[in-house]
C-alpha positions in Angstrom: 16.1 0.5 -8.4 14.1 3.4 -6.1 14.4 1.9 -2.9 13.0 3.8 -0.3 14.0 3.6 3.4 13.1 6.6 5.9 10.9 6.8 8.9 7.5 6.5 6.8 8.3 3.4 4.3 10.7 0.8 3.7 10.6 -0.7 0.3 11.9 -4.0 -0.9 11.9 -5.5 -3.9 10.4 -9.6 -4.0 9.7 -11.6 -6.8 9.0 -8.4 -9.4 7.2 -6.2 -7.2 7.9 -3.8 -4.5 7.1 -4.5 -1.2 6.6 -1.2 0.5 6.4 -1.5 4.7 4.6 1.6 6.1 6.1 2.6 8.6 3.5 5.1 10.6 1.0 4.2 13.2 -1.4 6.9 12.0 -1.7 7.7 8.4 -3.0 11.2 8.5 -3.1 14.4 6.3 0.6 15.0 8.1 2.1 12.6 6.5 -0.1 11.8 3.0 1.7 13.6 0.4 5.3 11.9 1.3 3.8 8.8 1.8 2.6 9.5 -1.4 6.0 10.5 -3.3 7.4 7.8 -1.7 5.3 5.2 -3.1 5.3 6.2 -6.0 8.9 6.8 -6.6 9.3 3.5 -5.6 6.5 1.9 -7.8 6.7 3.4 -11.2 10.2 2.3 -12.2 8.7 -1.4 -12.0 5.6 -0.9 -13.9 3.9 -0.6 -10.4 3.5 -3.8 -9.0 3.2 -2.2 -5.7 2.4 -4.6 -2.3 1.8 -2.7 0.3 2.7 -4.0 4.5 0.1 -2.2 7.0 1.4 -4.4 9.7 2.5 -1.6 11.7 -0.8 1.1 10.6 -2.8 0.9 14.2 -5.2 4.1 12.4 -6.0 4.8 8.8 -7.3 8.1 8.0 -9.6 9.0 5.0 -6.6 10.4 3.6 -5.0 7.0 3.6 -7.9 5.2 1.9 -7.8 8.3 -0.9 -4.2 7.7 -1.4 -4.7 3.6 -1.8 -7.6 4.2 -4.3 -5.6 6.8 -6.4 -2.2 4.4 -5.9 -4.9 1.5 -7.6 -6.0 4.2 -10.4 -2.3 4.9 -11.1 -1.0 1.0 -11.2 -4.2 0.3 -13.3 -3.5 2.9 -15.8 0.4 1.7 -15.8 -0.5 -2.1 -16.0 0.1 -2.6 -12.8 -1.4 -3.6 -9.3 -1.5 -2.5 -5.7 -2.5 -5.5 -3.3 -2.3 -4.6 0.6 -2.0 -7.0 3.3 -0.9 -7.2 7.1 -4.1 -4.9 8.4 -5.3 -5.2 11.7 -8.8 -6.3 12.8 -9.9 -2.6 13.5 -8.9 -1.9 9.8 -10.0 -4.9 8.3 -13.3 -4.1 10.1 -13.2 -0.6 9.1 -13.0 -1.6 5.5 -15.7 -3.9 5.8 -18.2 -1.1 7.2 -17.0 1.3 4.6 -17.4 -1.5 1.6 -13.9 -1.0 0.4 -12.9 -4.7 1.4 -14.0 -5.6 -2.2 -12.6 -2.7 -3.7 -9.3 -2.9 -1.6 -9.6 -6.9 -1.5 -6.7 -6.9 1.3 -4.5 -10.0 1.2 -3.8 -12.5 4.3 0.0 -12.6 3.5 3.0 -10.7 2.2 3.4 -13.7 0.1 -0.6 -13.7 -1.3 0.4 -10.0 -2.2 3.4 -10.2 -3.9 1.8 -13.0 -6.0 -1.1 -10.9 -6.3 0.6 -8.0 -8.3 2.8 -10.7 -10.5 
């Protein structure tokens, strides 16, 4: 398995599917293209059934809505899926604004997730 476990992700594996934990208050253009590797190394070997934790995300940059649409693109185009759950309000109202809550269709549990991507 590609476990990953530094100071931008944790990953986990639950049911099938990794649960990746972001570790990062701010997802900015800093940190993208690790966050990146990282979630991908971890997500391919398990035909990437990806969940992804933004419990601890307080800001979400443009970069960080790129990366989840291209992490969707990738999973699709695998067989996957990428489900994301834990946002705050802020994010969750963000996404609403932007119209990606039904592109992104964030998910009230880890649980709903990880069943999500099964």
């Amino acid at each position: 398995m590609s476990m990953i476990d530094n100071s931008r992700v944790h990953t986990e594996f639950a049911d099938g599917v990794v649960v990746a934990t972001i570790r990062l208050e701010k997802v900015t253009d800093a940190d993208i293209t690790a966050l990146q590797t990282d979630l991908t190394a971890a997500a391919r070997p398990h035909a990437f059934r990806l969940a992804i934790d933004f419990s601890q995300v307080l800001l979400l940059g443009s970069c960080g809505i790129s990366l989840l649409l291209l992490l969707r693109k990738e999973a699709a185009a695998a067989g996957g899926k990428v489900a994301i759950f834990g946002l705050s309000g802020d994010l969750l109202g963000m996404l609403k604004k932007t119209g990606l809550i039904s592109v992104l269709s964030p998910h009230k549990s880890r649980n709903a997730a990880v069943e999500a991507c099964r």
